[in-house]
N, C-alpha and C positions, 0 to 999 in steps of 0.2 A: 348588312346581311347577317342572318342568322339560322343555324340549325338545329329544332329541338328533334332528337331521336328517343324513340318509345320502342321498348321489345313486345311484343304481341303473341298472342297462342292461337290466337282463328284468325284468317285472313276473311272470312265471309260479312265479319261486323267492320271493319275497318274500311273495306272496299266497299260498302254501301258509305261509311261517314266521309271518306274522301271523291268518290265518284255520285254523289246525293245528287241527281238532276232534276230530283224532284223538288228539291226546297229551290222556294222562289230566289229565299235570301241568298245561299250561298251562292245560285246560279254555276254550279258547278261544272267545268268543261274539263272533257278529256283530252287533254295536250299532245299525249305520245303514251308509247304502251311495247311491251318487248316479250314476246314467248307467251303470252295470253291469247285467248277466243275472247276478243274483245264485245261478244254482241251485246252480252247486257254484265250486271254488277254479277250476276250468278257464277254465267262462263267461264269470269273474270277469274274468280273467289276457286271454281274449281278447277282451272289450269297452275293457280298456286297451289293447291293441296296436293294435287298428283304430284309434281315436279316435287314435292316437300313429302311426303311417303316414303322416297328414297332413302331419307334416315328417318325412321322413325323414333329414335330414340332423342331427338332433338325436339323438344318441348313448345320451345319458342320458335319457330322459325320464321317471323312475320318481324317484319322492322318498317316502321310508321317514321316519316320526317316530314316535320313542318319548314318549308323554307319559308323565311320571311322577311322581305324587304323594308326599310323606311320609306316611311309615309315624302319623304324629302325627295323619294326617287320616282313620284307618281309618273312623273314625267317620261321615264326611261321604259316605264313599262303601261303602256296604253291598250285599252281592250281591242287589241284588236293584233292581227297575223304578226306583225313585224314585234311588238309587246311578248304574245303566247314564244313565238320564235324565241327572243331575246332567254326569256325564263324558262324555258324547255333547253339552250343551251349551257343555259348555269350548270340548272340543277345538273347533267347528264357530268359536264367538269366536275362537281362537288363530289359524284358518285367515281367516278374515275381517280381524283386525289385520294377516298377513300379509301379504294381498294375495293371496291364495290363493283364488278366485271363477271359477264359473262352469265349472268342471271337474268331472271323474268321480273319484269317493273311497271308501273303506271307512272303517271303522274299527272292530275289532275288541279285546275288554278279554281281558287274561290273569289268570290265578290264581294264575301260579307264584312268585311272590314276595313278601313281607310288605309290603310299599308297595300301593295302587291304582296301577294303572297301561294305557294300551291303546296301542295300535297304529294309528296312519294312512299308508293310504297311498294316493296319490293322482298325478292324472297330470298331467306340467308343461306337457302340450299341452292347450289347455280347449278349447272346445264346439266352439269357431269358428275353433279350428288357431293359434292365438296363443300364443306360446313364454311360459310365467310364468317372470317373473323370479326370479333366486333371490341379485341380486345384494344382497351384506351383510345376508345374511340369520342369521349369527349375529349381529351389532349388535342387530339388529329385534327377532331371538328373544328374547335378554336382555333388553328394553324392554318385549314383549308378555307375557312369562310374569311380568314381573315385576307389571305392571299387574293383569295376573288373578288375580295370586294375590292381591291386596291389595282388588280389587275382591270377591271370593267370600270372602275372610277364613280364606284356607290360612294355612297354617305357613308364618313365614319361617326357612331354615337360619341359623344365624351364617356371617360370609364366609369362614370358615375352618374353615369344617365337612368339607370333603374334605382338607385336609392334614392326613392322620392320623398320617405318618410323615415331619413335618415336624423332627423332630428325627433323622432321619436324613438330611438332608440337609445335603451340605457348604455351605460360608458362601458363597461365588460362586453358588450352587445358589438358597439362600434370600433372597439377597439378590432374585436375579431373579423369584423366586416373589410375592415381598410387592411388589417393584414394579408385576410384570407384575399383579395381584390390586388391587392401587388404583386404576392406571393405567386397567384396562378397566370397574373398576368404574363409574370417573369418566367414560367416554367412554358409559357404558349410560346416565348420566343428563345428559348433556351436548345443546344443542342447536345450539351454534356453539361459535369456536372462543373467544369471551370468557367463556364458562359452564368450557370446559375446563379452561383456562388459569387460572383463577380459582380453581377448587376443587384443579386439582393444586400451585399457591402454596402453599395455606392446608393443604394434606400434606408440606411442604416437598420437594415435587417440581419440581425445574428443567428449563425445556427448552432445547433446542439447536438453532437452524435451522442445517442447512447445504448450503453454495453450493458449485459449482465453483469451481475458483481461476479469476480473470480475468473474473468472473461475476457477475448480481447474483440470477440465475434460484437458490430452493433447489431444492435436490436431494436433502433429507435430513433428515429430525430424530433426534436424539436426545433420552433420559429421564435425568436425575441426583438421583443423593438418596445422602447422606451419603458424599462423597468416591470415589459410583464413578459412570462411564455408560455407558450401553449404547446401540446404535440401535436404533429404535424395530422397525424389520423385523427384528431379531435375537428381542424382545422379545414379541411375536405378531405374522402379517401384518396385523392389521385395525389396529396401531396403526404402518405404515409411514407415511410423509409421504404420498403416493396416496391411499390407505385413508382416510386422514382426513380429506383435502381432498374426498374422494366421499362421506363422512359429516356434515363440517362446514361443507363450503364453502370457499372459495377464502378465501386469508389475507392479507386489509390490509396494504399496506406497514407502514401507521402501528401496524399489531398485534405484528408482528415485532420489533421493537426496544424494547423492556422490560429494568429494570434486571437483572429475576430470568432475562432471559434472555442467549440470545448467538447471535450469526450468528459462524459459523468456516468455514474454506476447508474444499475435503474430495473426496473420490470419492462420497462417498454419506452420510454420517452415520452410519455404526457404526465399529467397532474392527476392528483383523486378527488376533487373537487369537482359539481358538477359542469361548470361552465368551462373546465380545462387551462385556467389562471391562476397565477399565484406571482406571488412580488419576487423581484428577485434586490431586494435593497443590499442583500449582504454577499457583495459581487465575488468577495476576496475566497467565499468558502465557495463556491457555484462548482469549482472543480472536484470537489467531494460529495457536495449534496446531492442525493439520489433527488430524482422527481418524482419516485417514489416511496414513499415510505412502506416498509414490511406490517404489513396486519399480524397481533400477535394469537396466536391458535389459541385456543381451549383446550386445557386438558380434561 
């Protein structure tokens, strides 16, 4: 099971492409529906905008999610009541793990594709005019889909089930693939920064705090694994220094300084190169060497 989530700014296109009963192909059915005038997609579209008026100063207030089952699970989910049933209880779980409560929602199953799969869409302003959060909300998603799928006893992919054209890709390319791919895995099952730290060791993955020169504040981490690194904001933004300390918590002095790690001076923790790589052959000076180098001004 999987969840792609899309921010939106008009609810009136979305709910025609998710609730479409006109296309043959999609064969679109409305499953369940909460705080809408469900008659037609119009109703629909203007019981989100009222309820979303409320702040108007929120831009986006429309969140679009694709749930999508393996094609492995056809079986679990069959066109028909006890099927709609099964996938109208997911989804309603997934939104609840969320934190996704007490707002107005659809959600609507399509036909057009060889997977189970439906459509929810729902509105970030709930009952009582309170903006839902959406922050790290791919971290959550990966934690939540994963849980449900193991809880209902879906299909789990292999991790490397979407790089199908991984042998096209160049070696700076792959390298970053297989890291960025461990890395996130490990931060989906992580719950501080000693869980992190600990399983990405035991992947021989090294990391890199780094500070300003003249500093003891960091400003940066970088990811190492066999003689290259990258910074971490180069890498995804959810595994930036930021990103992580809003997922894992603020980082112990006494956590920092580990043999398998290193505190370096720096501008920020990545490289000035386009791809974010650079050799690290001369391991002995790595505690001194910025990962970045100073540009020299013009006079």
């Amino acid at each position: 099971m999987i969840a792609k989530i899309k921010t939106r700014t008009d609810f009136g296109g979305i709910v025609n492409y998710a609730n479409d009963q006109k296309n043959k192909k999609k064969c679109a059915i409305l499953l369940a529906h909460e705080g809408v005038c469900a008659i037609n997609n119009k109703t629909i579209a203007d019981s989100f905008q009222i309820q979303a008026s409320m702040r108007q100063k929120v831009k986006s207030p429309v969140k679009h999610v694709s749930l999508a089952f393996s094609s492995q699970d056809i079986s679990r989910f069959p066109d028909n009541e006890e099927g709609d049933a099964l996938m109208v209880e997911i989804a309603k779980k997934w939104m609840e793990q969320m934190g996704i409560r007490n707002t107005q929602y659809i959600i609507a199953r399509h036909h057009d594709t060889k997977h189970p799969h439906c459509h929810l869409v729902f509105n970030r302003i709930d009952n009582d005019g309170n903006l839902i959060s959406d922050s790290n909300e791919r971290i959550r998603n990966i934690k939540v889909c994963r849980a449900l799928t193991k809880e209902y006893g879906l299909y789990f992919a292999p991790k490397n089930s979407k790089a199908r054209n991984k042998s096209r890709l160049r070696p700076y390319q792959l390298r970053k693939y297989n890291l960025r791919s461990v890395t996130l895995d490990t931060l989906a099952v992580s719950r501080s920064w000693n869980d992190f730290l600990g399983i990405l060791k035991g992947q021989d993955i090294d990391i890199r705090f780094n500070r300003a020169d003249n500093s003891d504040k960091i400003r940066g981490i970088s990811f190492c694994q066999n003689e290259y690194s990258i910074a971490g904001s180069k890498l995804d933004r959810d595994l930036s220094f930021n990103s992580l300390c809003t997922i894992l918590g603020n980082v112990a002095s006494e956590l920092i300084v580990q043999p398998h790690q290193a505190i370096t001076s720096g501008g920020g923790g990545g490289t000035n190169n386009e791809q974010g790589w650079r050799d690290d052959k001369d391991k002995d000076n790595q505690r001194n060497e910025p990962f970045y180098k100073s540009s020299k001004r013009r006079r």
